[in-house]
N, C-alpha and C positions, 0 to 999 in steps of 0.2 A: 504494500500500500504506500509506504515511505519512497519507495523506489521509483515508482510511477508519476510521482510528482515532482521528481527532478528532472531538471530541463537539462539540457546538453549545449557547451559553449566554447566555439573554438573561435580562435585568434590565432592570425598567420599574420607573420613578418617576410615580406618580399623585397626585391631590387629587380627595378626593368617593369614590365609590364605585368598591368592586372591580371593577363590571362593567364602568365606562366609564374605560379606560385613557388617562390624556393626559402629557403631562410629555418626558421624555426617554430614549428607551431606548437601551441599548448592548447590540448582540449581539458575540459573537465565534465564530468558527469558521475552516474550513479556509481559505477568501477572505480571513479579514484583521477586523477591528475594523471593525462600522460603530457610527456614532452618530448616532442621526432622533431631531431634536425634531419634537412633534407639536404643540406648542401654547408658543407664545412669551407668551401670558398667564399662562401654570403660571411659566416659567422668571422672568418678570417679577415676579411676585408671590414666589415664590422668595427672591429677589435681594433686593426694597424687604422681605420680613420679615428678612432675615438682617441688613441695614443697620440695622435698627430694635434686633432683639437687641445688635446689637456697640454701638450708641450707646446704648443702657441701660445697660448693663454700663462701660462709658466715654466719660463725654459732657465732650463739648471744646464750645468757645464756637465759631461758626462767624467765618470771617474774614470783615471790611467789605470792599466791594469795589472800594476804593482798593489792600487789599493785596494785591488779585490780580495790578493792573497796575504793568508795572516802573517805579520814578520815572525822569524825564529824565535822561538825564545832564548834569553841569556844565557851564557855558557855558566856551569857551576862555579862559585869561588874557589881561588885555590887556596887549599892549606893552610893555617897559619902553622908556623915553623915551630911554634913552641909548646904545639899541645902535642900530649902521647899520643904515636900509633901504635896497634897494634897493626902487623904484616901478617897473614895470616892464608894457607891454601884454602880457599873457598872451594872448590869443588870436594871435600871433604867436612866432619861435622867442623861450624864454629862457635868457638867460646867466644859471647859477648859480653864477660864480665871484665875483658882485658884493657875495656878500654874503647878509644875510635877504630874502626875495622879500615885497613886498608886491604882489598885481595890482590893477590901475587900471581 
């Protein structure tokens, strides 16, 4: 009974002429919302003019592409000369009560 009283309603997005529909349509009805692109060229072209709009209206310098990549991080400090190491074969067990671990 609820079903029957729902109306069915679709909307199409095209480019070019009224006859030949392409783009993205959304219907909705008693099943649920569907949404069928029909042409990923419409929605691509779409996309690259709205991108073009917003950088007219606000255009930024585009970044170099050193600042894309994150820099290194710092190398460890080295050593201060006057605290104990301990030297010690790491690929065997190690004692860490001896002190700062240096492996060999």
């Amino acid at each position: 009974m609820f079903a029957a009283g729902c109306s069915n309603t679709t909307t199409a997005v095209s480019f070019g002429t009224p006859s030949a529909v392409s783009g993205t349509a959304v219907t909705s009805g008693a099943a649920g919302l569907t949404v069928t692109t029909t042409s990923g060229a419409a929605a691509l072209a779409m996309v690259l003019t709205f991108g073009v709009i917003d950088y007219a209206r606000n255009p930024q310098p585009f970044p170099s592409p050193s600042a894309l990549i994150s820099p290194a991080p710092p190398p460890a400090p080295e050593l201060s000369p006057n605290r104990r190491i301990s030297e010690q074969d790491c690929s065997k067990p190690v004692d860490l009560t001896l002190g700062n671990l240096r492996c060999k």
